[in-house]
C-alpha positions in Angstrom: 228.3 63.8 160.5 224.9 63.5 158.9 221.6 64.9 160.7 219.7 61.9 162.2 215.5 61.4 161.8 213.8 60.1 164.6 210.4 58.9 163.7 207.4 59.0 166.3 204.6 57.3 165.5 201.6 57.0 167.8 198.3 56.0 167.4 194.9 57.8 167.9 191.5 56.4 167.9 188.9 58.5 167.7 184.8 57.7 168.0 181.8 60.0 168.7 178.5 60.6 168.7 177.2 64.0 166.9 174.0 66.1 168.0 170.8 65.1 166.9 170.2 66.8 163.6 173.8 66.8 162.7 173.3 63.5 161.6 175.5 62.5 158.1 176.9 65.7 158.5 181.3 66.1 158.5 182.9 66.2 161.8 186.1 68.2 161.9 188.5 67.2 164.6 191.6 69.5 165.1 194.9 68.0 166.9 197.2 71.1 168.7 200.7 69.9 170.3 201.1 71.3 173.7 202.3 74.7 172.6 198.6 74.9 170.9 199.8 75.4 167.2 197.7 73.2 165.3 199.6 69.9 163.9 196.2 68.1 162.4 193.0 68.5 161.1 191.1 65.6 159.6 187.4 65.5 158.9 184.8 62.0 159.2 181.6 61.3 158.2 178.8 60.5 161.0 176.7 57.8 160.1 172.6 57.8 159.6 173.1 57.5 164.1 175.2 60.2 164.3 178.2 57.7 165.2 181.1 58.2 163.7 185.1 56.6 164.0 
């Protein structure tokens, strides 16, 4: 018997607003399962309003 894949896919929208002064600066957002063991890290940009998505 072969091994079977189950594929989970779930979406995640993420929006903000940085600190003033951190304006067009990275953001670094950092995605733990429940067990707290890190499963993501992806960095964005914040715009010249400190928004970023």
């Amino acid at each position: 018997m072969s091994p079977r894949r189950i594929k989970i896919t779930c979406g995640v929208e993420l929006k903000g607003t940085v600190n003033e002064g951190l304006e067009s600066q990275p953001v670094a957002v950092e995605i733990k399962d429940s067990e707290g063991s890190v499963i993501l890290i992806r960095t964005a940009t914040s715009d010249a309003n400190g928004e970023f998505d």
